[in-house]
N, C-alpha and C positions, 0 to 999 in steps of 0.2 A: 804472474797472475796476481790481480790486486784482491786479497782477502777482506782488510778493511782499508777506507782512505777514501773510498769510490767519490767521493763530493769535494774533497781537498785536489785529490789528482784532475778530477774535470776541471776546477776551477782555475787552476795552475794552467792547465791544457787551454783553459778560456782567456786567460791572462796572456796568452803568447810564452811563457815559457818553455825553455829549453829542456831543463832539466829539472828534477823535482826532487827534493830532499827526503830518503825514505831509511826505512827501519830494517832488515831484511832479519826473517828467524826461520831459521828450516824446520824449525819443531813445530809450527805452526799448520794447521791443517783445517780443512772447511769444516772439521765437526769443533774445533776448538770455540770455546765460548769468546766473542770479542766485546769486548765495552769499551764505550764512548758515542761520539756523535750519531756513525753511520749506524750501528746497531740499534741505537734507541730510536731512529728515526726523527731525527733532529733536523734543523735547517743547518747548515755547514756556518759556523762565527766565519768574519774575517779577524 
């Protein structure tokens, strides 16, 4: 389940890539605060 990334993983998935370069933390849970792009409701940079 992708927590944050949701705009980087589409884009990758839009690119035709295979595989996607990610971060995995199991301490991580839907009530955890995340910051950065997807939270703030950002356009995704390239």
């Amino acid at each position: 389940r992708v927590i944050a990334g949701h705009k980087r993983f589409l884009a990758c998935r839009k690119l035709g890539w295979k595989t996607v370069p990610v971060v995995v933390q199991s301490a991580v849970t839907p009530e955890t605060p995340v910051a950065g792009d997807d939270a703030a409701g950002l356009p995704a940079r390239p």
